[in-house]
Structure formats: C-alpha cells, structure tokens
C-alpha positions in Angstrom: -10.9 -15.2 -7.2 -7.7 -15.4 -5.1 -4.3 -14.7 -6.1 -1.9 -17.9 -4.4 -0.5 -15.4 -2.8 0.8 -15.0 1.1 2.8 -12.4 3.1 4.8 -15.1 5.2 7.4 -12.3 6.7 7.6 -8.6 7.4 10.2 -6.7 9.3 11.0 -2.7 8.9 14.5 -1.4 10.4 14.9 1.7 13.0 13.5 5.3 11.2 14.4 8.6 11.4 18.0 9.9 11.9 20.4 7.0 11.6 23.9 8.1 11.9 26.1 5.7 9.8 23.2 3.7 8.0 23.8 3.2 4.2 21.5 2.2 1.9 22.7 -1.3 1.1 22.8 -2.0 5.4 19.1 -0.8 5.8 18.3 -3.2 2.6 19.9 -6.3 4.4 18.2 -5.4 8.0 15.2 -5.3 6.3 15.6 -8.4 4.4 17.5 -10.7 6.9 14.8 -9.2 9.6 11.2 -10.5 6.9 13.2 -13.2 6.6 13.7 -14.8 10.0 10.4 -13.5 10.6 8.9 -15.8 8.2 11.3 -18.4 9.8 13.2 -19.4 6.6 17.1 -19.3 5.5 18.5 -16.7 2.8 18.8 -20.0 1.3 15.1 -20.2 0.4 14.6 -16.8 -1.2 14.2 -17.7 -4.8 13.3 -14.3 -6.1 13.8 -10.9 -5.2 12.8 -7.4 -6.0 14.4 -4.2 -5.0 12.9 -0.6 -6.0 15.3 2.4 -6.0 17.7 4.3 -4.0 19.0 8.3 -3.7 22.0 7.8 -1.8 23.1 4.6 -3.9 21.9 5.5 -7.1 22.5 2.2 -10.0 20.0 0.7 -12.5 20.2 -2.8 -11.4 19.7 -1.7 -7.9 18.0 -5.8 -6.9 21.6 -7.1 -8.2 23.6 -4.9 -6.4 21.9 -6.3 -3.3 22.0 -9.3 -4.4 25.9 -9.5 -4.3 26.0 -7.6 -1.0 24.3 -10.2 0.6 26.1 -13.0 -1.0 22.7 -14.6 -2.9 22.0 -15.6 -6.2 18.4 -15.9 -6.4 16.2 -17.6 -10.0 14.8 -14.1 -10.4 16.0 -10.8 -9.7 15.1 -7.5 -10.8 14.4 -4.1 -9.3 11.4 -2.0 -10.1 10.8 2.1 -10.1 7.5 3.4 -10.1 8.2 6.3 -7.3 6.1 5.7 -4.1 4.3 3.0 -5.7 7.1 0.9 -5.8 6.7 -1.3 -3.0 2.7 -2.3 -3.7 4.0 -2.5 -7.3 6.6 -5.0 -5.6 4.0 -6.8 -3.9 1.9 -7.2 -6.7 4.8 -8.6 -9.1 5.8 -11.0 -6.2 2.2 -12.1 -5.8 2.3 -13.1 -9.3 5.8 -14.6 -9.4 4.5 -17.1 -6.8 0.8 -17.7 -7.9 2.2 -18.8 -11.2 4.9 -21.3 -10.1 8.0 -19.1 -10.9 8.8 -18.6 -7.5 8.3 -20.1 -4.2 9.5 -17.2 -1.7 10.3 -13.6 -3.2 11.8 -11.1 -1.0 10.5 -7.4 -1.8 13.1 -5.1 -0.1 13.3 -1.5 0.4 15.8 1.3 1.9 17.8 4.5 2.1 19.0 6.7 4.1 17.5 9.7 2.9 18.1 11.8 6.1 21.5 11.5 6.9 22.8 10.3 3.4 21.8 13.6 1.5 22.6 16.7 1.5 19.2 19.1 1.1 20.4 20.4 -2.3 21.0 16.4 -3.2 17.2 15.5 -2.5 15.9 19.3 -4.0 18.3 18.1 -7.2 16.5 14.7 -7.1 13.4 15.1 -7.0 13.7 17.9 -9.6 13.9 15.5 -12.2 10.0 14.3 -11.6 8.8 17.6 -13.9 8.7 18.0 -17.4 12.2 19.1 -18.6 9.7 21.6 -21.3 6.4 22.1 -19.8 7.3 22.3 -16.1 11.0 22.4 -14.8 12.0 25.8 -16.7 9.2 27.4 -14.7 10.7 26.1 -11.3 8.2 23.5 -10.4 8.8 21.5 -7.5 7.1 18.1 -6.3 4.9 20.3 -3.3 4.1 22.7 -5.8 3.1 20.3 -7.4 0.7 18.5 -5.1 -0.6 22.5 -3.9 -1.7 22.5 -7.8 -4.0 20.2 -7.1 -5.1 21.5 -3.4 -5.9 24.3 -4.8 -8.0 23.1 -7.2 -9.7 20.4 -5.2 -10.2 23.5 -2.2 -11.8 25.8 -4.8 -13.8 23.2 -6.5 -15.1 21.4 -2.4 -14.9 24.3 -0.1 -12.1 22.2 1.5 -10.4 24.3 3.6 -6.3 24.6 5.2 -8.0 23.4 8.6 -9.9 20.6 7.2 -6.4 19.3 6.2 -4.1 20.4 8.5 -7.0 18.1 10.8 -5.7 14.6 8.7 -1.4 15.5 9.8 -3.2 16.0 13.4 -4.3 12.2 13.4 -1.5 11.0 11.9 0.7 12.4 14.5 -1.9 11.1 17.0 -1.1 7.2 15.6 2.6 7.9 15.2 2.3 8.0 19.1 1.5 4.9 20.0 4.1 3.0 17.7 7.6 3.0 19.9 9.5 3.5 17.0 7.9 6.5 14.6 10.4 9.0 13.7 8.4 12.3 14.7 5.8 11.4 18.5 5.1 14.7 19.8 1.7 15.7 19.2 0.4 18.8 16.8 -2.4 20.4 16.7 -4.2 22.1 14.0 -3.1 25.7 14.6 0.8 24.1 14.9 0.2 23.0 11.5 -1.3 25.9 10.2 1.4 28.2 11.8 4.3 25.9 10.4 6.4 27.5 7.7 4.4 27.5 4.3 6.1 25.4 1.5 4.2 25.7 -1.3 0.4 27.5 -1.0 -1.5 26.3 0.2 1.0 23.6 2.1 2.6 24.2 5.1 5.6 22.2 6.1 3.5 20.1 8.8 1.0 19.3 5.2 4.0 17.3 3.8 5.9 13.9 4.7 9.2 13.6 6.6 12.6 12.6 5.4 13.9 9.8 7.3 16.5 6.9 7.2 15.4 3.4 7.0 14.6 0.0 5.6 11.5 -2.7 5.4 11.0 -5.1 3.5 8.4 -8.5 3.2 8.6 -12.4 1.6 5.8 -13.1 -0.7 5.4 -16.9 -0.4 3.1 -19.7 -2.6 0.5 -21.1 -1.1 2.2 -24.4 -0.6 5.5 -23.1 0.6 3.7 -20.4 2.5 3.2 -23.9 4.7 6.8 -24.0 5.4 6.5 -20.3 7.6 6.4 -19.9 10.8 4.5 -16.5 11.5 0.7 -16.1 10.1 0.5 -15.8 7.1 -1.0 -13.0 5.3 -3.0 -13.6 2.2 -2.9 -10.7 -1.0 -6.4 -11.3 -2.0 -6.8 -8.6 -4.7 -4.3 -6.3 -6.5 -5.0 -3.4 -8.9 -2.8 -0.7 -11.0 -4.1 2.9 -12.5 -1.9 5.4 -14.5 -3.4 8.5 -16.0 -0.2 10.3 -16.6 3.3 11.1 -15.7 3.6 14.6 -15.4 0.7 16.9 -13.6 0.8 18.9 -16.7 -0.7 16.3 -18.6 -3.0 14.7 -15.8 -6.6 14.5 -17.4 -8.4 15.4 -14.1 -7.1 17.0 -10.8 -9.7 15.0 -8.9 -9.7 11.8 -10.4 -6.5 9.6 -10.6 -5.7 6.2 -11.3 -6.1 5.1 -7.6 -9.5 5.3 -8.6 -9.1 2.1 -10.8 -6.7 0.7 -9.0 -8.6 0.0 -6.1 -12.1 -0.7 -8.5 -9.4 -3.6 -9.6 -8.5 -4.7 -6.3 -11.5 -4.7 -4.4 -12.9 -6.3 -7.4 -10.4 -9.4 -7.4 -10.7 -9.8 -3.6 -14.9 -10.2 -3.6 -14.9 -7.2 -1.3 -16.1 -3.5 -1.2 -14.6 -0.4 0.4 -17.4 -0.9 3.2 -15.8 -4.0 4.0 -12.1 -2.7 5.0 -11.2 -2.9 8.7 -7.4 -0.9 8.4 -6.2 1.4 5.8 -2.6 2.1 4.9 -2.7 4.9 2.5 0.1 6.4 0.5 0.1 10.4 2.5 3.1 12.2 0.6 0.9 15.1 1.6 -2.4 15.7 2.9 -3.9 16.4 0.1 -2.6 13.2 -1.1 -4.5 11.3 1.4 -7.5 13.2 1.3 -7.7 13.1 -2.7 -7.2 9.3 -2.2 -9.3 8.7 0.2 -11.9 10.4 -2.1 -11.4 9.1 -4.9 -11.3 5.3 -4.2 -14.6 5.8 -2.3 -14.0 5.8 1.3 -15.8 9.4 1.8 -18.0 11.7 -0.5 -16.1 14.6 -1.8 -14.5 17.2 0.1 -15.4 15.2 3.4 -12.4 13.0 4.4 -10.9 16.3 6.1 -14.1 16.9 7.8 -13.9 12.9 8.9 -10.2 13.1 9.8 -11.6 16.3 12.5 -13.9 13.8 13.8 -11.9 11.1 14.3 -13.3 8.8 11.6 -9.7 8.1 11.1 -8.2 7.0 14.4 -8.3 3.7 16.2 -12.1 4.2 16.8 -13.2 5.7 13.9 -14.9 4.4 10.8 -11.9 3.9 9.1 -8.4 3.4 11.0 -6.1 4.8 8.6 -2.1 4.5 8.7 -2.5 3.4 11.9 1.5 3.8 12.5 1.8 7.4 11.7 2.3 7.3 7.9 4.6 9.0 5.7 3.9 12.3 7.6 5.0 10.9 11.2 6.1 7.5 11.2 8.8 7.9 8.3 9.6 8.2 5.1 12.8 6.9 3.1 12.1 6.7 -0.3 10.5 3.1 -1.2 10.6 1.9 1.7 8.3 4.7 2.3 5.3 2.5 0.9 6.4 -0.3 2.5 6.1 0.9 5.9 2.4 0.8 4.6 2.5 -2.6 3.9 4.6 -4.3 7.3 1.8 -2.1 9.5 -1.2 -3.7 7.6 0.2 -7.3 7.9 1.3 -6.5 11.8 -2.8 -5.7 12.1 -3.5 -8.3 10.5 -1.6 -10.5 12.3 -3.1 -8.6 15.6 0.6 -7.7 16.8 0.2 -4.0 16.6 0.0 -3.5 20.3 -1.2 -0.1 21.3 -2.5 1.1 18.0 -4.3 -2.5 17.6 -7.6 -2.2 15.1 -10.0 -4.4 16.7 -10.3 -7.6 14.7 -8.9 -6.6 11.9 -9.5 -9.1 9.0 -9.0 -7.0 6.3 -6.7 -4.1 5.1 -6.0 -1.8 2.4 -3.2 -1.1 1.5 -2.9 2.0 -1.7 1.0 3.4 -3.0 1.4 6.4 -5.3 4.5 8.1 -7.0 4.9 10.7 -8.8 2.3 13.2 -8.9 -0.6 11.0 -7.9 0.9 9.4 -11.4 1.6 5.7 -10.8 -1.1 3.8 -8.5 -1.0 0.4 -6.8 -3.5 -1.0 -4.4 -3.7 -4.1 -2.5 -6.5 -5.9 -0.7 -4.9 -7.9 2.2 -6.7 -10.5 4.7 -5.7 -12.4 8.1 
C-alpha cells in the first residue's frame, strides 16, 4: 500500500535563545526556508496547516499565518493535538495530496517559547493539560505527571534513575554533532542524576528544554512531487492511537496508543520495527522515550535504558535514535518540537546529515505524542 505521498522540502530555523524572534517570524523562516528547499514559489503552496502557539495564542492560528505572509491558499486549517501535532500535520497533508485535494501543503510550526514567556506564563499553560476536577485542584503538573508513570513502570521493571538518566546521556551525545542544537556540552550520568529533581523520580536533566524556534515541511503529490528539486521523501505508512486525555483516566501506564499507532503505520508501509534504519522519537522526558520505545516494540520491557547504556542508541548502535539531540538537547518550541523530528529523519534520508549521518539510511520512523502520552502519531518514512 503507499500513500501518494512525498516530503519534497524541509527546513527548521535557528533554536534555542533567540532574542527578538516572534512566533509569526519563526513560522515564515520555517515556511519560506521548506519552501525554497523543495525549489518551488509561495505561489505553489495550495494547502497549509499550522498547529498552535503559546506566545501568539488564536484559534485560527493557519489563517493568521496565512495573512502574515500574504497567501491565500485552497485549504487552510490549523491542528492541536499537543506534541503530536506536527506527525498529525504530516499525516493530514499526506492525505490532502494522495486524494487530489491538494498538490503541495505546507505543514509549519513555531514559537518562541524561551524568550517569549515568562516562567509563570509556560507553568500557567501548561496547567491547563490536567483535569480541572480529578487533577488540577491537587496541584498536578505535566512532569508529575510523566514521574506517575516512571514510577510505575520502575516498580513494575526494576528500571532504575541510572538506566534513564543513561537515554539524556545519548541524546546530549547526538545533540553534539548537529552545529546548531540548542544545549552541546556533554553530561554524564551522575550530572543527570545530581541535577535538581523536578518531579520524583525526574530530575531536571530527565526532561526537554524550552527553546525558540521554527520548522516546518511541504508534503507534495506524487506527480507534482516531480516539479521539486531536492529528493524527495516518500510517507509510506501513517498511524494514530488515543487511549485517553487525562493520566487519570489512561487505562494502562505501560501501554499507550503509540502502540497502535505504529502497529498502523508499519502496517501500511509493508515493514516491521526490525526493518527501521533511524528513529526520531517524541522524548518530552525520558521516560517518554523509553516507554515508547517499549511499547511500539523496539526493545523488550524495561530494556531500552539498559540499550541506551550500551549504545544501542547512538550512530552505531542497533537503533540510531533522535540522531539530532531530540527534544532533550536539540530543542524544543512547542510544535515545532515534533517537527524537528521529522526535518532530521528526511535530512537522513536524504543522506545530508553530515556528522551524525546513519549509514544508508533508507528508512525512518518518525513517532509524536502530546499530552500525557495521550495523543499518538507515527510515520513510516523512506528515501
């Protein structure tokens, strides 16, 4: 089965700490940047998809752009589904085009989280993700949140803080060979485990940065992906899962719906988890990998820490995974969080990843979650 579908431009701005970026400028770097890079005109762009912003809060967030830039594309809308956003994105485009809606749909992301916000502004945002009965009144927060469930998945695996602390080490490790990752200095485990706690049994080197920044990809047809002029990058499978909203109400604390979502994709693409070369891996926290990584069938349970300590996870290892330092050391601005996920799988793909180059890379896997590993999207992607 194959979806029609073709990543014919990808482009992410400068992360980190970007002194006078605003949301809407990060959105049109990002957009102008996949643009050129799939070497067509704004002119072209016949859909487009937005997510959702912090620092420019509106609910027709894709419109708002759209006027910015001056366009006035067939189909525009703007999707929220948390960190799952931008796979979400992808998917929708991948459909717009396959079924003749569209020919080129631009999936942009941005915001400048760091330098836009106050801290009480992001604690006051993110507050809204618990349960205004079952949750909020107790003074739940999104890491306790995710310690919830590493503390459950510890107890019930023997998984332990070091095991853990072991997948931020790698990530920092990768975030060192891209020129542009927000945080580059190595860690080490005891650095990590030494960091100021957070929530228990997270320390603050367990959980993703805040960054500015932007990225953002064109989704092309398969006949006017013949109109580009990078390498195209075909979406060969796409998949959703949603157990729940709220953790409160999350039927397992081991299984989520990245567990169907990738069944889905892998499914749809002809291919198994064996089979993936690069993966890009939603890693809010480290638990958040290591749940997913778990869970969609990469390791047995309990064992992706104990792989990340052995280095199944670097360039070498079994499984190259966020191979640009993630959401933990590369950068992470809100939906364009995820899609920093998706540029660095089609840059493998494409075999322009320089230094932190997977060896023939042919096919990636690429996995977004938001919310409380609530909302799951993941994508099959191959050169």
């Amino acid at each position: 089965m194959t979806m029609n579908a073709f990543i014919t431009g990808a482009y992410d701005t400068a992360v980190g700490e970007l002194p006078g970026s605003s949301c809407m400028g990060l959105h049109a770097e990002a957009a102008m940047g996949a643009v050129a890079d799939a070497g067509l005109k704004l002119s072209d762009i016949d859909g487009v998809l937005c997510a959702y912003s912090f620092t420019e809060p509106h609910l027709m967030l894709a419109s708002v752009f759209c006027e910015y830039l001056g366009i006035h594309p067939a189909t525009c809308l703007a999707i929220q589904a948390g960190g799952a956003s931008a796979c979400i994105m992808v998917m929708q485009a991948a459909a717009l085009v396959a079924s003749g809606q569209c020919n080129h749909v631009l999936v942009v992301t941005g915001d400048n989280r760091l330098t836009g916000m106050s801290r009480d502004g992001a604690v006051a945002a993110l507050s809204a993700v618990g349960h205004p009965q079952f949750e909020r009144p107790f003074g739940i927060s999104v890491p306790a949140s995710y310690a919830l469930v590493a503390r459950h998945y510890m107890h019930q695996y023997g998984v332990t803080s070091e095991q853990l602390a072991a997948i931020a080490v790698e990530h920092r490790r990768h975030a060192g060979r891209h020129p542009k990752a927000h945080k580059r200095d190595p860690i080490t485990v005891d650095q990590v485990l030494s960091s100021r706690m957070i929530a228990d049994p997270l320390h603050m080197l367990d959980c993703c940065l805040i960054s500015d920044g932007g990225a953002a990809v064109v989704v092309s047809s398969r006949a006017a992906a013949r109109d580009a002029r990078g390498k195209a990058i075909e979406v060969l499978g796409a998949g959703q899962g949603h157990t729940h909203e709220h953790i409160v109400a999350a039927p397992s604390l081991v299984d989520f719906g990245c567990k169907t979502s990738s069944a889905m994709a892998f499914a749809r693409a002809g291919v198994t988890a064996g089979d993936i070369d690069v993966a890009q891996i939603y890693d809010s926290f480290t638990i958040t990998l290591a749940v997913e990584l778990e869970s969609i069938g990469f390791f047995e349970r309990g064992q992706a820490g104990i792989a990340a300590a052995a280095g199944e996870l670097g360039l070498g290892g079994r499984l190259p995974c966020n191979t640009h330092g993630g959401l933990m050391s590369y950068a992470h601005s809100g939906a364009a969080g995820g899609m920093f996920h998706v540029v660095e799988a089609v840059h493998q793909l494409r075999g322009s990843a320089d230094a932190r180059q997977v060896r023939n890379a042919k096919l990636a896997f690429v996995h977004g979650d938001g919310g409380i590993l609530s909302a799951h999207c993941s994508l099959v992607l191959g050169a």
